[in-house]
C-alpha positions, -999 to 999 in steps of 0.1 A, spaced: 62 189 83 52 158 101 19 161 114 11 166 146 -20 142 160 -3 110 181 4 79 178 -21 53 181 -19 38 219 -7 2 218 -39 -11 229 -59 6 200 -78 -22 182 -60 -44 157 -73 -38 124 -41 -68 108 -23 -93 130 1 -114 110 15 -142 127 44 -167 114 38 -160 79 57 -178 55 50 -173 15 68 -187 -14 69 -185 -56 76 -227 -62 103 -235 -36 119 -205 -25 102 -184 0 98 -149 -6 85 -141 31 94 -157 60 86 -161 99 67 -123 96 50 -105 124 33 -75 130 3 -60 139 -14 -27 122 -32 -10 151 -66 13 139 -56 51 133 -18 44 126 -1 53 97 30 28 90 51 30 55 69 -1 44 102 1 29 129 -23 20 148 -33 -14 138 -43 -49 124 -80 -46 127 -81 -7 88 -89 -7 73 -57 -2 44 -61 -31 38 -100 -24 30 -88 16 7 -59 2 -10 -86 -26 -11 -112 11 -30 -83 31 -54 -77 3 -62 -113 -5 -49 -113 -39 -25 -149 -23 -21 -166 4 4 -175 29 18 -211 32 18 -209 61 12 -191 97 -17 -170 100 -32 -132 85 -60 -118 95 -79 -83 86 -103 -71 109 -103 -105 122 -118 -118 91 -96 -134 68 -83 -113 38 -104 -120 11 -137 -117 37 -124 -81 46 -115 -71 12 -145 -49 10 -130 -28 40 -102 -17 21 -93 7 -4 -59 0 -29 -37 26 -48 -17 8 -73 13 25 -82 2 29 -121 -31 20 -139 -28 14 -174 -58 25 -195 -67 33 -232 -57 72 -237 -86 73 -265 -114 59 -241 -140 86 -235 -139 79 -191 -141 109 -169 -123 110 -135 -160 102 -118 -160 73 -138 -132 63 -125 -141 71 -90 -169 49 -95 -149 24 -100 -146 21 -62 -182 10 -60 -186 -18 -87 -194 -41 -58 -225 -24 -51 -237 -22 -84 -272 -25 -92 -294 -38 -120 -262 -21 -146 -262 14 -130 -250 33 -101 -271 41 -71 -276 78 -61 -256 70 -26 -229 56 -50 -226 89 -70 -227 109 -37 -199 83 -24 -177 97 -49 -179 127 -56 -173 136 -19 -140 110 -21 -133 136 -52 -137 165 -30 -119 152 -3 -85 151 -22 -98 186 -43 -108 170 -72 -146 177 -72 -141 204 -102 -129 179 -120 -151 150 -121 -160 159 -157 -125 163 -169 -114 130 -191 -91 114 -172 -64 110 -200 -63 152 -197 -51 151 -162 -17 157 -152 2 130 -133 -6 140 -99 -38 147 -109 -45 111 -115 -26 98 -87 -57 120 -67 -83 103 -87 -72 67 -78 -65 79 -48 -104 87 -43 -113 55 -64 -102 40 -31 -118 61 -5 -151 61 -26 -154 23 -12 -156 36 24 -132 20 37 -112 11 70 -77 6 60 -61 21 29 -28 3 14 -9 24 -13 20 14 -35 46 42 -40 24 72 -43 50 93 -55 61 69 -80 51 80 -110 50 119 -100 70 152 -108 82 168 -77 62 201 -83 26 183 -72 43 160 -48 44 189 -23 0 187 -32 0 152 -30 17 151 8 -8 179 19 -38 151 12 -21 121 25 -11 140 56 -53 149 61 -66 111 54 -39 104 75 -63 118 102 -90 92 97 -81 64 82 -56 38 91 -28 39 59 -4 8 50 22 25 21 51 12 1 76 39 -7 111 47 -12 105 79 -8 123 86 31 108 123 34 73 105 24 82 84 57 92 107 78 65 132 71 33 105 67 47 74 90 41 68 127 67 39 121 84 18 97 80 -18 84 111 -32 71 107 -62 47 137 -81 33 126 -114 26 124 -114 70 104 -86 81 117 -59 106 97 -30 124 117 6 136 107 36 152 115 71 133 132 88 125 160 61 113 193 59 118 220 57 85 232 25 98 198 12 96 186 25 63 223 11 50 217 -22 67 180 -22 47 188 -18 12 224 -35 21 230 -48 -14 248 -82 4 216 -88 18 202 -91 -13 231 -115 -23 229 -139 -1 189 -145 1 196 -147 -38 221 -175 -30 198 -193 -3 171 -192 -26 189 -206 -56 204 -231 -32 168 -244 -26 157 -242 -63 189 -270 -67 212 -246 -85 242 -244 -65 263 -222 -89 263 -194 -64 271 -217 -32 303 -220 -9 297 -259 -7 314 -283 -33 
């Protein structure tokens, strides 16, 4: 059930304001002319197709690259200054199932930037073992992580990233990697950080969206923003498989292979 608190009111502080943004791998660009603002307290999932750009914008926001041109901005800093005010859930990690780590240690994780003198502060044990607790992990902060389930996991890294504080959490498909018997679990503690924290998410997953999102960021190569709940004709027009064709063709057209082109 989609929660019930409000929508952030438009003039709720900007936490990212993207302007014009325009990125490219060589000479093809991947983004082009994006805009949007995130506004503190919403909750907005980003959708779109298979290469349409969706994990280059989330790599933009947290620093990881940046734009060619136009302008990004988090918390009015840019990126990489504010990357310390945000918390990331990959949609895998990939780890050595013989290494001895416990899910704290991989909490802690979260705080490596505070780090001092080769061990971890007393505030930064605190830090995340209430992260752990907040998604009902705390019995298990002990428990190797190579013994948890799937959705056990997905919790864990989910409180790596809340045990660095921060203002804005970005996730990429939470459900991803999931079995549809925890996912129910896994809602239930999105929906409640949902309540505090301002949340950027990739995800196919349209119930996800309905139930988590306050709206919906469209990216396909251009970048679109809708209102829920969404229409068939607009989900259809989003993963629209022509789409994908001809930004394919446009983009092989700039590389100098015209193979794919109309033109002689």
């Amino acid at each position: 059930m989609k929660p019930t608190e409000p929508t952030p009111a438009p003039d709720a502080p900007v936490l990212v304001d993207c302007r014009d943004l325009c990125f490219g791998y060589g000479k093809a660009f991947v983004l082009e002319d994006v805009n949007f603002c995130i506004h503190r307290g919403e909750s907005l999932c980003v959708i779109g197709p298979n290469g349409g750009g969706k994990s280059t914008l989330v790599k933009l926001i947290l620093g990881l690259i940046e734009p060619a041109r136009g302008s990004l901005q988090v918390l009015g800093r840019t990126p990489r200054k504010a990357q310390r005010a945000m918390g990331y859930v990959p949609q895998a990690m990939r780890f050595d199932a013989q290494f001895p780590i416990s899910a704290l240690d991989i909490v802690l994780m979260g705080r490596l930037d505070r780090l001092v003198i080769g061990s971890f502060s007393r505030k930064c044990r605190a830090a995340a073992l209430e992260a752990l607790d907040e998604v009902g992990m705390a019995d298990f902060s002990r428990r190797p992580f190579s013994d948890l389930s799937g959705g056990e996991r997905q919790r864990v890294m989910i409180a790596r990233a809340l045990a660095c504080e921060p203002e804005l959490l970005l996730l990429d498909e939470p459900t991803a990697n999931i079995d549809l018997s925890v996912e129910a679990q896994l809602m239930e503690t999105l929906c409640a950080l949902r309540r505090k924290l301002t949340i950027l998410m990739v995800t196919h997953d349209l119930d996800l969206v309905s139930s988590l999102g306050d709206s919906v960021l469209c990216v396909n190569h251009r970048v679109h923003r809708h209102s829920l709940p969404l229409s068939g004709d607009t989900i259809k027009e989003i993963y629209s498989s022509r789409r994908r064709i001809e930004h394919d063709r446009r983009s092989r057209h700039i590389e100098g292979d015209h193979s794919a082109c109309d033109h002689d």
